[in-house]
BAROLUM-776981 format. One record per residue (C-alpha): z, y, x; residue in one letter. Coordinates in steps of 0.5 Angstrom, whole numbers, plus 500, padded with zeros to 3 digits. Example, Ala and Ser with C-alpha at 12.3 -4.5 7.8 and 13.67 -1.06 7.14 Angstrom:
2
516491525A 514498527S 
//
This chain:
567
500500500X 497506502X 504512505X 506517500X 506522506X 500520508X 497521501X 500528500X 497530507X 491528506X 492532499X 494538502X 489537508X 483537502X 487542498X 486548505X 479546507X 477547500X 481554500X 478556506X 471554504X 472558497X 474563502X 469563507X 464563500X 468570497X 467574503X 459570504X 458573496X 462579497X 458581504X 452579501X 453583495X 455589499X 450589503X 445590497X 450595494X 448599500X 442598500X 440600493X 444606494X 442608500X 434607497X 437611491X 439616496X 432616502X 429618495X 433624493X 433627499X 425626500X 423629493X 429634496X 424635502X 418636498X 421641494X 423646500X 417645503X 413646497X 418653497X 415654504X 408653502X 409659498X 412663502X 406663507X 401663501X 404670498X 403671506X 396670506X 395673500X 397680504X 393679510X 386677505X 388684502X 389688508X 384686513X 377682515X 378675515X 370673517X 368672524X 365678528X 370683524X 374687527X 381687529X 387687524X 389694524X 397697526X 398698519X 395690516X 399687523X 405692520X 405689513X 404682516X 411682519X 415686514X 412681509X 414675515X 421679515X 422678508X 421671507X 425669513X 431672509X 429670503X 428663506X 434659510X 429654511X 424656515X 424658522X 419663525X 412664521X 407666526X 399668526X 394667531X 388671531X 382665534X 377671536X 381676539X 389677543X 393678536X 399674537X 403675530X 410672531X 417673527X 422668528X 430667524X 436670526X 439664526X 434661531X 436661539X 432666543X 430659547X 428656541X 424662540X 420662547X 419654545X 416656537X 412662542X 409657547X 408652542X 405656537X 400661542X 399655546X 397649542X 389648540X 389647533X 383643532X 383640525X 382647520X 387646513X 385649508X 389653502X 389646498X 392642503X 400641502X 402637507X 406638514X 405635521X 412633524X 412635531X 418636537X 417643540X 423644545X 430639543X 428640536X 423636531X 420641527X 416640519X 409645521X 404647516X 398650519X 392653516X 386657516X 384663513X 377666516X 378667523X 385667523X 391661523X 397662519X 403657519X 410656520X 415651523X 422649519X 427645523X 429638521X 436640522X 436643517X 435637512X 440633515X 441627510X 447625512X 451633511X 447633504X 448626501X 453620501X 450615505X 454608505X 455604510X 459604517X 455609522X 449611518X 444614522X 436616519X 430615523X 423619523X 418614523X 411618525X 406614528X 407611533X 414615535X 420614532X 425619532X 433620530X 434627527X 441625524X 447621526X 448617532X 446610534X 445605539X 439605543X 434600540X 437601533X 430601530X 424597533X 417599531X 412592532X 405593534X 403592526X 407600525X 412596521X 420597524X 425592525X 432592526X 435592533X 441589536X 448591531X 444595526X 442594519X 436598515X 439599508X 433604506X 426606507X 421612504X 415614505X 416622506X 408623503X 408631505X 408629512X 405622513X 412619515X 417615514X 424616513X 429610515X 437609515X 441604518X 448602518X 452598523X 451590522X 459590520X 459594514X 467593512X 468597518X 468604515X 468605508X 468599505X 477597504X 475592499X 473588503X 478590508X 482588503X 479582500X 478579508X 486581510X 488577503X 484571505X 487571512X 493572508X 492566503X 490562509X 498563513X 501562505X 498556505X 500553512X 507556511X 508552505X 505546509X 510547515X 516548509X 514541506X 514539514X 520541515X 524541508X 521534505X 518530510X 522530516X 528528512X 525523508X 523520515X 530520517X 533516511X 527511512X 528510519X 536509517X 534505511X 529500517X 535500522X 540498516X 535493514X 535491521X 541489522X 544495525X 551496521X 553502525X 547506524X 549513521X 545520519X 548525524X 542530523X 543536519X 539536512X 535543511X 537543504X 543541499X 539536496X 538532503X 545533505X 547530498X 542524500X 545524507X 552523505X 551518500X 547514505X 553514510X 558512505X 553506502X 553504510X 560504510X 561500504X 556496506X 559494512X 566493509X 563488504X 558484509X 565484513X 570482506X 563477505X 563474512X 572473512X 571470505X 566465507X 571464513X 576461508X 572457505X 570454511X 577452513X 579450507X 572445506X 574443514X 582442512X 579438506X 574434510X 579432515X 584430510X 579425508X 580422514X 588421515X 589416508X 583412509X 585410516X 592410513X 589405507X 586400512X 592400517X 597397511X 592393509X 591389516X 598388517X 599385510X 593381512X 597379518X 604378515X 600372510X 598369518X 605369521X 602373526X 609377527X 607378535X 601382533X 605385528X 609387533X 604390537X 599392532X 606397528X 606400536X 600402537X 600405530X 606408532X 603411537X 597413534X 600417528X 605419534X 599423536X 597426529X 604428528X 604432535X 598437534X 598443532X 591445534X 585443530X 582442537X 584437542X 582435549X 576429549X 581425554X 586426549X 582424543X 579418548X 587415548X 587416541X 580411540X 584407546X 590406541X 585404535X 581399538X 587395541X 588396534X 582393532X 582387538X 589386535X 586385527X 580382529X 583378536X 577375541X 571379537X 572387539X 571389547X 569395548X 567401555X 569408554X 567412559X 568420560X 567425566X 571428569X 567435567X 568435560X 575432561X 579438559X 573441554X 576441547X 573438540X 575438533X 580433533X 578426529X 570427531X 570422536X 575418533X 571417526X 565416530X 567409533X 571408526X 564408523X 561403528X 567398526X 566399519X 558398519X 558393525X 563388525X 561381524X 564375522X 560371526X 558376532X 563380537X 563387537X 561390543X 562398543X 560404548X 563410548X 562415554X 563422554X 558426559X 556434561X 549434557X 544440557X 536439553X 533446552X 537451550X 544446548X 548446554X 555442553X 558435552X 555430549X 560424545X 556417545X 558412541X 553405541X 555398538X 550391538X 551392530X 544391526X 543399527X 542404521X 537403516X 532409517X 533412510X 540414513X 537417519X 533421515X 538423511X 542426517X 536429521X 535434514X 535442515X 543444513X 541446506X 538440505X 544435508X 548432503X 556433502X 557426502X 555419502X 558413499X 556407505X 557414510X 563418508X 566419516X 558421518X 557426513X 565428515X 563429522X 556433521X 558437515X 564439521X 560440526X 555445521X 561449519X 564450526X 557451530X 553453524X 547448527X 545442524X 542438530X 548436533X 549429530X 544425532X 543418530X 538412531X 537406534X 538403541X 533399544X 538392544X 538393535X 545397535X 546404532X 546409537X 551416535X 550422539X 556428538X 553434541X 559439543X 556446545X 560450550X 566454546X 565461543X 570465541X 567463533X 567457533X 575458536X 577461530X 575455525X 
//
């Protein structure tokens, strides 16, 4: 099953790239819907301040109609006439005089007679002596090739001086008559709103391009060999008219970053995308901090609990009353987990003692039992002698059981006690009982539950004896080590018919399988539920049959531990 954690990670992963797309889809929407309000607003504009243009040079024109008018009135216009009289050359100035006042647009007028040295010239008082002397040199010095006549309206745009200038030349018999305004004086940029972060306006004439109003950088336009223009590097041309007075071209560019000036909204609308950006990483850093990392916490508690570290407790400090709730109750449940494990594991204790103390007080009756029964069956032979002996070695058997007060004893002791029942045994069944018991000097002194050996070689009387064979028995006790058992190894062999194999399966099932009694075997299922509940194993009774037919027991004792003491 697929993590909550990474479940909501995952969530909140697609919910940040989403947000981030629909953002970067706004601001793309918002840019490029801008940018076309720029330009339709700055296409509005170019053509506002052409018709503005056309107008004012209309004006113009006018001006130096009514000043041709004076000259027809007052002179000879063919060629071959004579010069214009003081008084004509004196109505020509005051009439250029009057229009300069009256006009603010209009720079100088001039007249040039093209047969004689007449130089007619009168400039505004707001131009520059310099701009004049660049006005005169122009306008004395310039071949007009092309003659205009009265009809023709339109300007040529030329660049006399530092200034770009709007010129209307036209012919009147052999004289010429024009003016010049300066394009300053139509700055779009003074007169209109232009939208846009550093607009600036170009002049396109011909094959020239020209700046007349705001700044830019260089190659902000670029003109192809076509005469079509391009934007050049960090710029954006928002509007283009044709100025159709003067056959040119009239281009305005912003810089390519429009939200730099002017434009707040989308300021606005990029700082609160950045601002919606940080919100939403800050959320995913308090979950982090305020959800995820404690709900780590009680999961690595609960793994470690489960296991089996009982001692594991929260010591980290929670970032919330919630968590620290939590956290206490996964302390005090640790705590009383442990305390009921512990409470479990003494009652379970208990119960094993009382089973053993049941299980070894099975075994003292039924050799009770079968003692008083051989010495009956003796005193119906008169064997009084043997009697005698026999009720000695009893005494001195049960001499030892009144001794101990130990659940353990040494194996040298508990082979004395086998030694007093076989001389029991040989004294019961005289001339049919021999037996070797052998026992290292090396686990001499190792303790084992007492009776264990004892039943053991009882077992072998009561399954193995024969009235028509004698019992040959073997004990011997030795240190053993096979695998990971080290300890001693109690065996116990007679020359009997050995056990059936149902009995050795019978004792070689798992623990939770192993039967509690046993009619035919009660002190074998005595010895190997001992051994469980002391060792908690189920491998240390091993039977099977010798090669000589007999049956063949093995006691397997592991070296003592502080548990198995307790029991």
């Amino acid at each position: 099953m697929r993590s909550w954690r990474k479940t909501l990670t995952g969530l909140l992963a697609f919910l940040l790239i989403l947000l981030l797309g629909f953002l970067a889809w706004t601001n793309i929407s918002y840019y490029r819907q801008s940018v076309e309000n720029i330009r339709q607003q700055n296409i509005h504009t170019a053509e506002l301040w052409e018709n503005s243009v056309g107008t004012r040079l209309n004006m113009l024109y006018e001006h130096l109609y009514e000043l041709l008018l004076t000259i027809y009135n007052n002179t000879e216009l063919g060629a071959g006439t004579p010069m214009m009289q003081y008084s004509a050359k004196k109505k020509c100035l005051d009439m250029m005089s009057d229009k300069l006042r009256v006009s603010e647009d209009s720079a100088c007028f001039y007249l040039v007679d093209t047969e004689s040295s007449l130089r007619l010239f009168s400039a505004g008082n707001g131009v520059s002596n310099q701009k004049k002397s660049a006005l005169k040199a122009f306008f004395y010095t310039t071949d007009f090739e092309v003659k205009i006549g009265l009809q023709d309206k339109s300007w040529s745009i030329k660049k006399i001086g530092d200034e770009m200038y709007f010129i209307k030349v036209i012919a009147l018999g052999k004289y010429m008559v024009g003016t010049a305004s300066c394009l300053s004086q139509y700055d779009i940029l003074e007169s209109y709103s232009v939208m846009g972060s550093e607009p600036a306006c170009y002049l396109a004439v011909g094959e020239e391009m020209y700046l007349f109003a705001g700044t830019a950088e260089e190659q902000a336009v670029i003109m192809d060999a076509s005469g079509g223009v391009k934007a050049g590097r960090n710029s954006l041309i928002t509007a283009q008219a044709e100025l159709e007075t003067c056959d040119a071209k009239i281009i305005l560019t912003v810089r390519e970053d429009i939200f730099q000036n002017g434009n707040g909204g989308a300021a606005m609308l990029g700082g609160a995308s950045i601002l919606c950006v940080l919100l939403f990483l800050l959320l995913l850093w308090m979950m982090q901090r305020m959800i995820v990392h404690p709900t780590n916490v009680i999961l690595k508690a609960n793994r470690e609990l489960s296991g089996g570290n009982e001692d594991y407790r929260i010591a980290e400090k929670a970032n919330s009353q919630e968590f620290a709730d939590l956290f206490n109750s996964f302390n005090e449940m640790a705590d009383s987990l442990k305390k009921m494990r512990i409470e479990a594991y003494d009652r379970q204790l208990r119960e094993q003692r009382d089973e053993l103390k049941m299980l070894r007080a099975q075994l003292r009756p039924h050799f009770y039992l079968n003692a008083i029964t051989t010495v009956s069956n003796m005193t119906y032979q008169n064997r009084n002698e043997d009697i005698r002996k026999y009720l000695a070695a009893l005494a001195k058997y049960m001499r030892y059981m009144l001794n101990i007060q130990n659940k353990w004893v040494r194996i040298a002791e508990e082979i004395e006690q086998v030694k007093s029942y076989l001389e029991m045994q040989k004294i019961k069944f005289p001339g049919s009982v021999d037996a070797y018991i052998g026992c290292a000097d090396s686990v001499a002194d190792t303790r084992v539950p007492y009776l264990l050996l004892f039943t053991a070689v009882e077992n072998s009387f009561k399954h193995a004896m024969s009235l028509y064979e004698p019992l040959w028995l073997v004990v011997q006790c030795e240190h053993y080590q096979d695998g990971d058992f080290c300890g001693c190894r109690m065996i116990v062999e007679d020359n009997g018919k050995g056990f059936p194999q149902e009995v050795i399966s019978m004792f070689s099932l798992p623990e939770e399988e192993t039967p509690r009694s046993a009619k035919d075997h009660l002190g074998l299922t005595n010895i190997s539920r001992t051994l469980q509940l002391i060792y908690h194993r189920n491998d240390l009774l091993r039977l099977s049959n010798a090669k000589t037919g007999g049956a063949h027991v093995e006691i397997w004792i592991p070296e003592e531990n502080d548990e198995a003491a307790d029991l």
